[in-house]
C-alpha positions in Angstrom: 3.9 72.8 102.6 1.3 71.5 104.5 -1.9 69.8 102.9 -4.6 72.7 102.7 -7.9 73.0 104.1 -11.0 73.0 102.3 -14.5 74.1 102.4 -16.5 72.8 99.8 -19.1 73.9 98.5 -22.6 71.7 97.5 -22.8 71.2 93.5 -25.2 68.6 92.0 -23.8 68.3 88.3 -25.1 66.4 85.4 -25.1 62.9 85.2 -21.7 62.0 83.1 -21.7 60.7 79.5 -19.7 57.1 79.1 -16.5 57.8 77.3 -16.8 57.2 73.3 -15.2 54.0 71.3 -11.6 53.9 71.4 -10.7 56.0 68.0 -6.8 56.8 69.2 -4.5 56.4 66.2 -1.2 55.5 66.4 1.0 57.6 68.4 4.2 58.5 68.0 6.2 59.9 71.2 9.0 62.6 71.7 10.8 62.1 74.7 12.0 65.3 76.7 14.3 65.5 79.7 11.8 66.4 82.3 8.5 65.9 83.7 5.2 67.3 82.9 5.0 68.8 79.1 1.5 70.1 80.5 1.2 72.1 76.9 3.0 72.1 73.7 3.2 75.1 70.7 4.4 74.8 66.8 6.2 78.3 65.8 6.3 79.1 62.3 9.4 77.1 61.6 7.7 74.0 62.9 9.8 73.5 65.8 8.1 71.9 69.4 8.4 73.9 72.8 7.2 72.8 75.9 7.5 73.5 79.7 8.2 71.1 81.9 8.2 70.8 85.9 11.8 71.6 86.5 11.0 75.1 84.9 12.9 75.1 81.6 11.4 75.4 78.4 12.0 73.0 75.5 12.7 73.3 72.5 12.3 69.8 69.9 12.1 69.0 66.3 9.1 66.9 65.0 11.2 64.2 64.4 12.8 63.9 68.3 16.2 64.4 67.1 16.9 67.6 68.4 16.0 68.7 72.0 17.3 72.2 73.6 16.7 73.8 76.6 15.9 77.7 75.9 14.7 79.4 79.1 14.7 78.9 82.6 11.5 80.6 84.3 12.6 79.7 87.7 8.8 78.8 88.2 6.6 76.2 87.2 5.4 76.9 83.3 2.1 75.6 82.4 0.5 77.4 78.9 2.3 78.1 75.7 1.5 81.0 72.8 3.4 82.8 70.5 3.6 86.4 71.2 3.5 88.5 67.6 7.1 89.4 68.2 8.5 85.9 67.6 8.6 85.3 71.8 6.6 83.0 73.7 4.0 83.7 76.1 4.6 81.8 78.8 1.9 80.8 81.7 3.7 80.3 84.6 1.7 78.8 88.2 4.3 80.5 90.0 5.8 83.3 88.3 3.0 85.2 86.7 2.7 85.8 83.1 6.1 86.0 81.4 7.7 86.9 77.5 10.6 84.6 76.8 13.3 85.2 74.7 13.5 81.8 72.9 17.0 82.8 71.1 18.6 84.0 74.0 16.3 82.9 77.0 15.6 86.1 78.6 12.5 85.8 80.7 10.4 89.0 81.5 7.5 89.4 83.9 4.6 90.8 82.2 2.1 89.9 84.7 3.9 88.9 87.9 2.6 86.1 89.9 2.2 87.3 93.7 0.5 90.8 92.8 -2.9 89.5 92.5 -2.2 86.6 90.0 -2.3 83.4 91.9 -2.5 80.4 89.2 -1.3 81.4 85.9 -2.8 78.7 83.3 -3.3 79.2 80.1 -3.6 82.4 76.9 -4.5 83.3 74.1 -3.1 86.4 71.7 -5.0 88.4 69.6 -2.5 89.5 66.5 -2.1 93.8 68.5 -0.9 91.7 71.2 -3.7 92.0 73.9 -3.5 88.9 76.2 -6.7 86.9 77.4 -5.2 84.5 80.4 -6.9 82.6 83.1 -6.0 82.6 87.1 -7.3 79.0 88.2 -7.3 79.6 91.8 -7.6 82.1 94.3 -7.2 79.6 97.6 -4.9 76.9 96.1 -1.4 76.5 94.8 -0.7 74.0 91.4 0.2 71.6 93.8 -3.2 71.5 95.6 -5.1 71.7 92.6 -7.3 69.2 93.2 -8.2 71.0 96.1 -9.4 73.3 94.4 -11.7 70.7 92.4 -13.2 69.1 95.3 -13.7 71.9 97.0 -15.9 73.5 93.8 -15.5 77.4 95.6 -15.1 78.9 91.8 -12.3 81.2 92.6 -11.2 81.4 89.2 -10.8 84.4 86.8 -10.6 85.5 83.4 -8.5 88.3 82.5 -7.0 90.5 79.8 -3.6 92.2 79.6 -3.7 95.2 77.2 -0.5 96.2 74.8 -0.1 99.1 77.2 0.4 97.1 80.1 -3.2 97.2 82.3 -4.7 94.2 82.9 -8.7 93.7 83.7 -10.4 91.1 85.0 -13.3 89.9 82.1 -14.8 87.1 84.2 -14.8 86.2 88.1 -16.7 82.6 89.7 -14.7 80.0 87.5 -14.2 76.8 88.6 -10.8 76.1 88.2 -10.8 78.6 84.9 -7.8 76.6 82.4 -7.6 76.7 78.5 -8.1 79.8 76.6 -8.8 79.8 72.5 -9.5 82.6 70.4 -12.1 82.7 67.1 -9.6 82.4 63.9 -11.1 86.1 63.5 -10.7 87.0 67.0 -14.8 87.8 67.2 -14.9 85.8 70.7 -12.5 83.4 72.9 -13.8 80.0 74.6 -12.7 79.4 78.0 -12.4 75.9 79.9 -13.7 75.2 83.5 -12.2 72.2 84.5 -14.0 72.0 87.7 -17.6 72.4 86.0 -17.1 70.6 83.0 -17.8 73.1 80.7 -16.5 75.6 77.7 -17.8 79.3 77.8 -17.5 81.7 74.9 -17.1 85.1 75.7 -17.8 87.5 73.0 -15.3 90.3 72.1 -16.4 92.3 69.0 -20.0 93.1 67.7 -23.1 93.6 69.1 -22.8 90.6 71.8 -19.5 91.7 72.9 -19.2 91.2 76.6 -21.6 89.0 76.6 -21.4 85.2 78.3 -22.8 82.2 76.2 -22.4 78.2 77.4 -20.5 76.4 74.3 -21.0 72.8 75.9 -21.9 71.8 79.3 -21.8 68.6 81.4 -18.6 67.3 79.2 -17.6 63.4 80.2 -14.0 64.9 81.2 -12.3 67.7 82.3 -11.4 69.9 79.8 -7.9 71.3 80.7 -5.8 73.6 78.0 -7.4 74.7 74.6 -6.0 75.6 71.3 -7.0 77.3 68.1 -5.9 74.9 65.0 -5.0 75.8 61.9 -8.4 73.9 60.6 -9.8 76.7 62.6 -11.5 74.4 65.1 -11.3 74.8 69.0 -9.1 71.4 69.9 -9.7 70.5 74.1 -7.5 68.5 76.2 -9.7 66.0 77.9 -7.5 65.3 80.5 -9.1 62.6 82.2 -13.0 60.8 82.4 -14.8 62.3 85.1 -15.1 60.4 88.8 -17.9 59.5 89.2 -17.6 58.8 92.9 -16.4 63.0 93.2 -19.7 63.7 91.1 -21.8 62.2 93.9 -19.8 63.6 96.4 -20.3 67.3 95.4 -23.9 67.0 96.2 -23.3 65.1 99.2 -22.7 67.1 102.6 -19.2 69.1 102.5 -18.1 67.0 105.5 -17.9 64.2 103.0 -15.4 66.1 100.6 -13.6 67.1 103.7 -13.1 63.4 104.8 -11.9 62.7 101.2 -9.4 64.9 101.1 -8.0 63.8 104.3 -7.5 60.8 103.1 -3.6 59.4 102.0 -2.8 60.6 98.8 -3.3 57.3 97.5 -6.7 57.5 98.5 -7.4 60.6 96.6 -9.0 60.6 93.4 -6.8 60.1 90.5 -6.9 60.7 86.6 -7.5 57.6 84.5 -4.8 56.5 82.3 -6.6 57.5 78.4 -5.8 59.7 76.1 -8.4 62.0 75.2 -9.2 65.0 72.9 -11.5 66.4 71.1 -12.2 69.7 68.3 -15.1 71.5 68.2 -16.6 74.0 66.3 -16.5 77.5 68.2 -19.2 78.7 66.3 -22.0 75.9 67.4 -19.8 73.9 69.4 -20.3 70.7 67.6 -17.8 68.1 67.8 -15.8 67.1 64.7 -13.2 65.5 65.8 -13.3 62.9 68.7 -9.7 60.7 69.6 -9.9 58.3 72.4 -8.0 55.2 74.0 -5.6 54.1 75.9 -1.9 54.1 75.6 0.9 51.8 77.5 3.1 54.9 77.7 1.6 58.3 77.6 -2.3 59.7 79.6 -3.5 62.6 81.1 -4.3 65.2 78.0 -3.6 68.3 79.0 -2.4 70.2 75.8 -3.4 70.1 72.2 -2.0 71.6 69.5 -3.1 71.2 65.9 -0.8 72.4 63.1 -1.2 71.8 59.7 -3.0 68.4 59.9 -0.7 67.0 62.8 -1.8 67.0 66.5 0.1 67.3 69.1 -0.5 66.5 72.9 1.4 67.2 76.0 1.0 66.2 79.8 1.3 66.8 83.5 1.5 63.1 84.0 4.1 62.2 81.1 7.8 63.1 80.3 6.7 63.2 76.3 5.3 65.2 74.3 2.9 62.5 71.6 1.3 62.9 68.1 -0.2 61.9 65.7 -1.5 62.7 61.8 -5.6 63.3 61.6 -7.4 61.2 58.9 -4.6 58.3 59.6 -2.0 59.8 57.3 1.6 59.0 57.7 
């Protein structure tokens, strides 16, 4: 496919925060046969799954000892959730919104890609089943996706797939719209824009339901997949420290960003190797958790997934999925 065109659009964002101290613990890796664990999910057994690049879906013990394919998605899978009927709720950039069968590896369309779903991402599940899922891009392919970052169009959406099968769109504008985490009492979600640097929360229930507040803006990263832990904080992939050479360039003339990405790939901008994530709390979006460093073999956070004191991270960038134990314990 050939390299896309863009039209960029002028954005002057906030000056970017330095990164914090390096605070990484020790991390322990799981190696997986594949590329790109972009997002990783515990079921209630305490097994690992993951997608990776090749389209299958993983399936690993905490301990690495045990690694199974269970699914085939023909596509490219991206977000992880457990559906309430034991199946998992796959995002998939290519394929749409799919149930997988994780016992016998049937793989059902829920949502397909192609029929008006362009960028499947990343979900969250409310416990009747109702989906909230984003759609990253309306003009570029995974592949592209930093097109879709330089470029700053916010073609993104927000949308919701009822039990009964209709889906609705929630939110249009987003730029690059990625992780999705619901309130441990399902009162709002928080949604990621990776191209603004910012988490929105989008209230369901109550008297503000439908309404739009900003949870944190002007982040030092981009914030990639989300999760709900089961410490009932909103844990964010920061997948890489912002560029600030791309910051100035949004403001700049769009001819600039069009001379940038006509440059060699190797030219392009590129993640930084850390490893990067953070919990917050959905309610005043404080931070109470902050992990970051550097790591000879594993970068690029872009799934978190805390469960029962234990997080774990997967990436685009890595052919693991890592860990390791809050508070230092072994």
């Amino acid at each position: 496919m050939a390299r896309p065109k863009v039209a960029p659009v002028v954005w002057r964002p906030g000056r970017a925060g330095s990164p914090p101290a390096p605070s990484l613990p020790e991390l322990t890796l799981l190696a997986v046969t594949g590329h790109g664990t972009e997002d990783v999910l515990v079921d209630a057994a305490g097994d690992l799954y993951t997608g990776v690049a090749d389209g299958r879906i993983l399936r690993l013990s905490t301990d690495g000892r045990r690694l199974e394919t269970v699914a085939e998605t023909g596509g490219r899978p991206l977000g992880i959730e457990l559906f309430p009927d034991g199946r998992l709720l796959v995002c998939d950039a290519e394929r749409g919104l799919l149930l997988v069968d994780p016992a016998g590896g049937k793989v059902e369309p829920i949502v397909p890609g192609g029929q008006g779903v362009h960028l499947c991402n990343n979900a969250a599940v409310t416990a009747d089943g109702t989906v909230y899922f984003t759609d990253s891009s309306a003009r570029f392919p995974l592949t592209y996706y930093k097109a879709d970052l330089i470029e700053h169009s916010g073609t993104g959406r927000l949308l919701r797939r009822d039990p009964d099968g209709s889906v609705e769109t929630l939110l249009t504008g987003l730029q690059f719209a990625n992780g999705v985490a619901l309130a441990p009492d399902e009162s709002y979600l928080v949604v990621a824009q990776t191209g603004a640097y910012r988490l929105d929360k989008l209230w369901l229930t109550g008297a503000r339901a439908g309404e739009l507040d900003s949870l944190d803006d002007n982040l030092p990263a981009f914030p990639d997949n989300l999760a709900t832990g089961s410490d009932g904080l909103i844990w964010v992939a920061m997948a890489s420290p912002r560029d600030r050479a791309l910051d100035l360039a949004h403001g700049w003339h769009p001819a600039v960003r069009k001379a940038i990405w006509a440059l060699p790939e190797r030219f392009q901008p590129k993640e930084k190797r850390t490893v990067w994530v953070r919990a917050v709390n959905g309610d005043t979006g404080a931070v109470v958790h902050e992990f970051f460093g550097r790591h000879p073999e594993f970068h690029m956070v872009t799934g978190v997934r805390e469960h029962g004191g234990t997080v774990y991270l997967g990436s685009l960038a890595e052919s693991a999925v890592a860990s390791f134990r809050l508070g230092g314990q072994k």
